[in-house]
N, C-alpha and C positions, 0 to 999 in steps of 0.2 A: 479330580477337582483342582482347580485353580488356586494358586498359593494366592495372601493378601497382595505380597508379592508383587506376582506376576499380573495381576492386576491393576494395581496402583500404575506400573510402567505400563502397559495399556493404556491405563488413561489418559497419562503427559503426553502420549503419543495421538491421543485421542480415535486410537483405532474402538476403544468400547463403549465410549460414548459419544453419541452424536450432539452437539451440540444446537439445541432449537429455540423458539420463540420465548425464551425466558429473560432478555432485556426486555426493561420498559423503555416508553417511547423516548426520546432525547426533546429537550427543550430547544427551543430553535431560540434563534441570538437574532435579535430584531435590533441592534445598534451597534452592528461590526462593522467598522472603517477600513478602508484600503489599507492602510497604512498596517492593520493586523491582519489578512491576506497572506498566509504564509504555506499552504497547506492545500489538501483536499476538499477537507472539515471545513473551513474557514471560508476558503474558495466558494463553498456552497452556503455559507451562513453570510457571506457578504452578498452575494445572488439576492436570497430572500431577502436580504435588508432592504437592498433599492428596490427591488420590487414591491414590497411593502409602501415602500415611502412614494412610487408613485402610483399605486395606486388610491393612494389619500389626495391625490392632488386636483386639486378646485379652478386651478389658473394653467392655461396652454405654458404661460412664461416660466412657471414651474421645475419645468423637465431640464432646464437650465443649470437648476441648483446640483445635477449632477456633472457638474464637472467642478464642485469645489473639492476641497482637500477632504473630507471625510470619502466624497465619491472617488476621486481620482489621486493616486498616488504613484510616482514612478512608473511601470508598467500594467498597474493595475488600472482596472477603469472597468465603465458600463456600457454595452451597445445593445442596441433594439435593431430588429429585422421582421419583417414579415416571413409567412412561411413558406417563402419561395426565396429567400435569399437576399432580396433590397433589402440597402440599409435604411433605417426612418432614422435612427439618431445614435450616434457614435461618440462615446468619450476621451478617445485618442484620438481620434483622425477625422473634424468634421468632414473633409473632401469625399470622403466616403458616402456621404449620403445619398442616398436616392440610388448609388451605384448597385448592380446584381454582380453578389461573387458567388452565386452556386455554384460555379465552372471551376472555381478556384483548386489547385489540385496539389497533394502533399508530392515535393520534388524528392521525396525520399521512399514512399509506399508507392503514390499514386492516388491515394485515397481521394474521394471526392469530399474533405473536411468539412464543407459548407453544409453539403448536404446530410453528411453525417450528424452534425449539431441539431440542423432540423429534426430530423430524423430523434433523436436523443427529447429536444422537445416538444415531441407529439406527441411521445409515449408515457408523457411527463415529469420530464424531467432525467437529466444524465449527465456524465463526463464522458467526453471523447478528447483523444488522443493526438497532437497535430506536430507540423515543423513550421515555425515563422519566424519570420524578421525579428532578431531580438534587439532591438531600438541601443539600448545598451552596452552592444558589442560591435565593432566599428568594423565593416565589411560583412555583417551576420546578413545583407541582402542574400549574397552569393552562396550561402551552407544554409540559413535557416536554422533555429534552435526548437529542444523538444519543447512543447507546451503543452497543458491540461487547461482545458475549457469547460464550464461546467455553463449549462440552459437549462430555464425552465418557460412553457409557454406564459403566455401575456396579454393580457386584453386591455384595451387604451381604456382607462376610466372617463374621459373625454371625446364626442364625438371630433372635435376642430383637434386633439391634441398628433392625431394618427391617421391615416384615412384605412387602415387594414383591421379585419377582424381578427384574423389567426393570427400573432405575433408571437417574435423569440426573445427575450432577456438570458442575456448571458454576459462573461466575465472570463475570463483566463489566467494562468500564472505558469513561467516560465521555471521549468523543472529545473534548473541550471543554479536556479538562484536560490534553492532549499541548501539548508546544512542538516542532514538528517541522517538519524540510522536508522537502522532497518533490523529487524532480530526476526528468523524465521519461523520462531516458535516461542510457545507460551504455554502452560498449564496451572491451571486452576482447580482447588477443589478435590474432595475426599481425599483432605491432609496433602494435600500437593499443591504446593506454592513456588511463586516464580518472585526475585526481587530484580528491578532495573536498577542497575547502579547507572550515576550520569556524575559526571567530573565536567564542570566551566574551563574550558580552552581557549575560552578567548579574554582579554586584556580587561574587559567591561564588567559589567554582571546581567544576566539574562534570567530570564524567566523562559525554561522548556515547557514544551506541551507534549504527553507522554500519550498515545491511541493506543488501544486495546479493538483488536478485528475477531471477528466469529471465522470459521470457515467458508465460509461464503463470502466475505469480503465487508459484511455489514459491519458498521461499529457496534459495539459493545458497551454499555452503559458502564460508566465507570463504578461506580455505585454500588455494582451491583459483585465487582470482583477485588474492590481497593479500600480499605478501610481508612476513610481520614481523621486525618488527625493532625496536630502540631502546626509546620508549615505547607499542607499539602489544599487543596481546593480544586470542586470540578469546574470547567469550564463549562458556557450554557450552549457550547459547539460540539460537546463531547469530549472533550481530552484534562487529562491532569495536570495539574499546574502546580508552582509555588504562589502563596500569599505574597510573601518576597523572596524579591530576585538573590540567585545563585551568587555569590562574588567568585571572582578572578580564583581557580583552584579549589573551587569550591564542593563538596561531594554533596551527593543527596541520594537517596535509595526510597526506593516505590515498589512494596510490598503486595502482593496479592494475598486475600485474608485466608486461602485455603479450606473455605467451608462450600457447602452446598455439594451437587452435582459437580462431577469435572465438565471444565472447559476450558478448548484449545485451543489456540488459533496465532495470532503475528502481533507485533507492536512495534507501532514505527515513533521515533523520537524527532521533533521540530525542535530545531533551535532560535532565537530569535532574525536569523537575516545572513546571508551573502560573508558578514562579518563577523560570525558567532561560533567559532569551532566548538563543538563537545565530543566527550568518549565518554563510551559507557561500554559496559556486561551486561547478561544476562543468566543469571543464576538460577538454577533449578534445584527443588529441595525436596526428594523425597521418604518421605519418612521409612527407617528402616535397610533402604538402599543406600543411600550415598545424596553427596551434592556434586553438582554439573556448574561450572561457567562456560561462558560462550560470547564472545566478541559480536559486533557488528557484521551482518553480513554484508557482503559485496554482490553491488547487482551484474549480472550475467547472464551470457545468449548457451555456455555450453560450461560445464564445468563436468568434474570428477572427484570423486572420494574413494578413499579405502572402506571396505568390506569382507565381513569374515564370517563365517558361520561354525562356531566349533565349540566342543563341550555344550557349556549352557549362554556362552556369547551368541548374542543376535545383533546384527545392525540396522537400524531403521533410517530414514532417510525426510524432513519435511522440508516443503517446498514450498515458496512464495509467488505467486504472480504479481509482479509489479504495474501490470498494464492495466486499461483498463475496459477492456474487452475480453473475452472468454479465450484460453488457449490451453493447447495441448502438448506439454509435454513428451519425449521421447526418451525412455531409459530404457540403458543399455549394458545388461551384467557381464562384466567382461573377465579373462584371464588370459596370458599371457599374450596378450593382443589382439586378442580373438572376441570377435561378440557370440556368447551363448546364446541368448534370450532378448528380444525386445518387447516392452512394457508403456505403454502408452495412459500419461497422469493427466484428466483433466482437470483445470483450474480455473473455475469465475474469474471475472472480473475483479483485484485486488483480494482472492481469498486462496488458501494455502491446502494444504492436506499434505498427510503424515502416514508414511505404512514404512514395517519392517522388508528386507529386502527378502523374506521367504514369500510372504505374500505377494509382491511384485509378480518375481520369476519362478516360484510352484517348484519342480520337481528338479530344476535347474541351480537351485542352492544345496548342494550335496553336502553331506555330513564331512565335517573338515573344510568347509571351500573358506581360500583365501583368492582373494582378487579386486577388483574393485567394479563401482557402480559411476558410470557418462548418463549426464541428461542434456537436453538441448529444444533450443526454444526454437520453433519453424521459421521465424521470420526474424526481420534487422532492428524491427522497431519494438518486439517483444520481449524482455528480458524478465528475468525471477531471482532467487533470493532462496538460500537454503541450509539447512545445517543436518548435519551427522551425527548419531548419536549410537555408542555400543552399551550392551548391558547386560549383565548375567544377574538376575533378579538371585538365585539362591548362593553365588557368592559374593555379592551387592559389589559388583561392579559398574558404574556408572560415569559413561567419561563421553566428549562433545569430540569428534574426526573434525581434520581439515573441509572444508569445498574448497579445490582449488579450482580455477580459473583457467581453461584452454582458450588456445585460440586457433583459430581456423573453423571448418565444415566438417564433421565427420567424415570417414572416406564412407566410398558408398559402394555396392557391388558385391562379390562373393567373396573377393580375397580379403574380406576383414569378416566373414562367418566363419566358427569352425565347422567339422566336417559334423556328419550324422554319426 
């Protein structure tokens, strides 16, 4: 039988329980301005806003009012299209109108992005992944920068205001311009608690927004894992906030209440803008075992960590997808340069997963093995986010490994297999 133990570590790893439909639904934010636009969350609560708002609208002259300051901020803004790619009405670029950019094609994937949007809102809504012109960066014609676009379909509340039935509303924000970290793991629940520390790095005072993800990539009701109190408040976008702002040096720590079912998953921190540095940790607390900190992860296409298997040490490994499309992973247990075993992790769209490295590579983690564990994302525009964790539940050792960062392509061929 299983110690409480080796249990509870199970569960931060969330190898023992699955985490399912136990968020309630999130309240959608019907009065978000560009100008708060900072995120995914937002991105898609500022979508619903204009949309909402026109479809209230009684006058063609109307549809106008989106290009004042609550609609259009910096590079944020609103466009309409049909579902074949015309523009009907654009809030950065009137010249655009009427023009078809289905063709329109990512100089970096290839991807047909236009169509991909459509695509995104037929099925009702989505974020897809793009490279544009970032307005802001002087020569960004010639490279294009990352961006995130979120559609949802749209039907003209006016015959005169559109002449198209199927329409797309959507919005973008240029990934470039987040200050954000990224923690690849999280646990919640049966006495396993996670706190974020965030320290104010920049000169100002800000107000972060703290997101809490499932495995799957879905948000997570804050509510439902954070107990408020003092200066803390939820957002009606999903994310945690202060009542007031953080000052210049400021600390602040966001506790998970540790009760219920475990749940595990990723948490990303927004800071307010371009100009808002913050640092934070990530602490893990388990009762019995020990406590774990853990920095901000770094996003990457191929990293590496140490791995060991020995006495009652295990290492386990969780991983983030930062995209947001479905990908897979490729892990690779290695020693003394050599790949043993290849291990194939897939990962939703923005959701994580977490396994020890025996379960990985099976028969290939021998008693005593020291060596280390390569993953690698297939493509240039897919990157992930991951942390290391060792632990021998019956001598409560509990400590967070490096991911460092490689660069280059894996070699590829037999002379990096070892023999049979």
């Amino acid at each position: 039988m299983k110690s409480l133990r080796t249990l509870l570590l199970m569960g931060v790893l969330g190898l023992a329980v699955v985490f399912s439909a136990m968020q309630p639904a999130l309240a959608q934010d019907t009065g978000i301005t560009a100008r708060e636009v900072l995120d995914r969350e937002t991105l898609k609560a500022f979508v619903r806003s204009a949309k909402a708002y026109v479809a209230g609208i009684t006058d063609p002259a109307q549809i106008d009012d989106l290009l004042n300051e609550q609609w259009r901020f910096g590079s944020v803004y609103v466009y309409i299209s049909n579902d074949e790619g015309v523009i009907r009405w654009h809030g950065g670029n009137a010249a655009l109108v009427d023009q078809d950019l289905s063709g329109l094609e990512d100089q970096f994937t290839g991807a047909l992005y236009v169509q991909e949007l459509i695509a995104a809102a037929k099925s009702g809504g989505g974020y897809v992944e793009y490279h544009f012109d970032d307005p802001s960066i002087e020569g960004d014609e010639d490279h294009t920068s990352p961006k995130l676009g979120y559609v949802e379909p749209f039907t003209s509340p006016l015959p005169d205001l559109f002449p198209d039935t199927n329409m797309v509303m959507g919005s973008g924000i240029y990934l470039g311009h987040q200050v954000a970290l990224d923690f690849a793991h999280f646990g919640n629940g049966s006495a396993i608690s996670s706190d974020v520390v965030l320290v104010n790095l920049a000169s100002t005072p800000i107000r972060p927004a703290v997101y809490f993800y499932d495995k799957m990539g879905e948000l997570i009701d804050p509510a439902s894992v954070v107990d408020f109190g003092g200066n803390l408040e939820a957002t009606d976008h999903g994310a945690v906030t202060l009542q007031s702002e953080l000052a210049p040096l400021g600390e602040v720590t966001i506790s998970t209440n540790g009760m219920g079912e475990t749940v595990t998953g990723s948490v990303k921190v927004i800071s307010d803008g371009p100009h808002s540095p913050i640092g934070g940790v990530l602490r893990f607390d388990v009762p019995g075992v020990g406590v774990a900190g853990v920095g901000a992860s770094e996003a990457v296409r191929n990293a590496i960590f140490p791995a060991r298997q020995m006495g009652g040490i295990r290492t386990a490994a969780a991983l983030r997808n930062l995209s947001e499309s479905e990908v897979t992973l490729t892990c690779r247990l290695m020693k003394d340069g050599l790949v043993l075993e290849s291990y194939p992790i897939i990962l939703p769209a923005n959701g994580q997963d977490a396994k020890f490295i025996d379960e990985m590579f099976g028969e290939h983690v021998m008693p005593e093995f020291v060596g280390s564990v390569r993953c690698t994302a297939p493509g240039i525009a897919q990157k992930f986010t991951g942390v290391a964790i060792e632990m021998d539940a019956m001598n409560g050792i509990f400590t967070t490994l490096p991911v460092v960062p490689l660069e280059g392509e894996m070699p590829s061929g037999e002379e990096m297999e070892s023999e049979e």
